[in-house]
C-alpha positions in Angstrom: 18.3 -43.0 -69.7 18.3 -39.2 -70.1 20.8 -39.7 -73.1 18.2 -42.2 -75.0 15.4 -39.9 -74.5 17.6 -36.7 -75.8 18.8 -39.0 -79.1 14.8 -39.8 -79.9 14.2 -36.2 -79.3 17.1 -35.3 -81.5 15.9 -38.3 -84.0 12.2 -36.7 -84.6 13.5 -33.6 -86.1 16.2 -35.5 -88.6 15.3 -36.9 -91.4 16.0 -40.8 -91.1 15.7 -41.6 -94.6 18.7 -43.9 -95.6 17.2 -44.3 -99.4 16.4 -48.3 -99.1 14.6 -47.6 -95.5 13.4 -45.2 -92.9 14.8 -45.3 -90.0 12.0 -43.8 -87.2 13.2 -42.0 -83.9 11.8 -44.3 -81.8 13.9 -46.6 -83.7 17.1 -45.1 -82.9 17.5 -46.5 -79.7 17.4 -50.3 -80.9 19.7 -49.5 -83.7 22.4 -47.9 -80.9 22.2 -51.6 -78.8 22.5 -53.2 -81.6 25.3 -51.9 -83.0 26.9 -51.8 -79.9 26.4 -55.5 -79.4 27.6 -55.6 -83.1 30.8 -53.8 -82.3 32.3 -56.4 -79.6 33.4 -58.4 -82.1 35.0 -56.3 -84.4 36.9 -54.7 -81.3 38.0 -57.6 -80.0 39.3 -58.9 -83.2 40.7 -55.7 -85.2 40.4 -52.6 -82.9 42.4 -54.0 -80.2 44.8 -55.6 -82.2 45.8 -52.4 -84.0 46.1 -50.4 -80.9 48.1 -52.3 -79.4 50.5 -51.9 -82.5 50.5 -48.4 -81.7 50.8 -48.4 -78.2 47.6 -48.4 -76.4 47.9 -52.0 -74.6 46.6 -51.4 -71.0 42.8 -51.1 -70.0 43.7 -47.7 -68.8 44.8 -46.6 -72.1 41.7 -47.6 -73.9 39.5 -45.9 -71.5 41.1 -43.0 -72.3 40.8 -43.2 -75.5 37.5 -44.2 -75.5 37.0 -41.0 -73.3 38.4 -39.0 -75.9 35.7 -40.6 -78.5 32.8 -39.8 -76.5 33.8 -36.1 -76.3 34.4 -36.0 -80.5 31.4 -37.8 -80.4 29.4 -35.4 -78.0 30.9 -32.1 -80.1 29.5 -33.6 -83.2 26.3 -34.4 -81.7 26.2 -30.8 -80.8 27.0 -29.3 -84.1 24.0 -31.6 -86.0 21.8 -29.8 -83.1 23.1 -26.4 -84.1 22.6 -27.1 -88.0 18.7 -28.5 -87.2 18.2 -25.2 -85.4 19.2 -23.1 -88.0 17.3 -24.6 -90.3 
């Protein structure tokens, strides 16, 4: 729950203009289940395919990776904070 709160928070200092719509901060939390809903598909049908091309074919594997992911993911996060705060 903390992480939701901290992405609104984040969300009402960003400008969610996407030209065509605004996306709100309170907004952001429906559009991160959705696309994760959204995603399942595509994993199941392209994702995981090509990874196990490369190598990643155990469950193991893929949580790793997906570790890995949520760190870029958590470093990126942080350096949009650090650009916000700046300016």
């Amino acid at each position: 729950m903390q992480q939701r709160s901290r992405w609104t928070f984040q969300a009402v200092r960003m400008d969610g203009d996407l030209g065509f719509y605004t996306i709100k901060p309170d907004q952001m939390i429906v559009l991160n289940s959705l696309l994760a809903i959204s995603l399942i598909p595509i994993l199941d049908k392209f994702i995981y395919p090509i990874l196990e091309k490369v190598g990643i074919k155990t469950m193991l594997q893929r949580l790793i990776l997906g570790g890995l992911l949520i760190v870029v993911a958590f470093v990126m996060s942080a350096l949009v904070e650090v650009q916000i705060q700046k300016s």
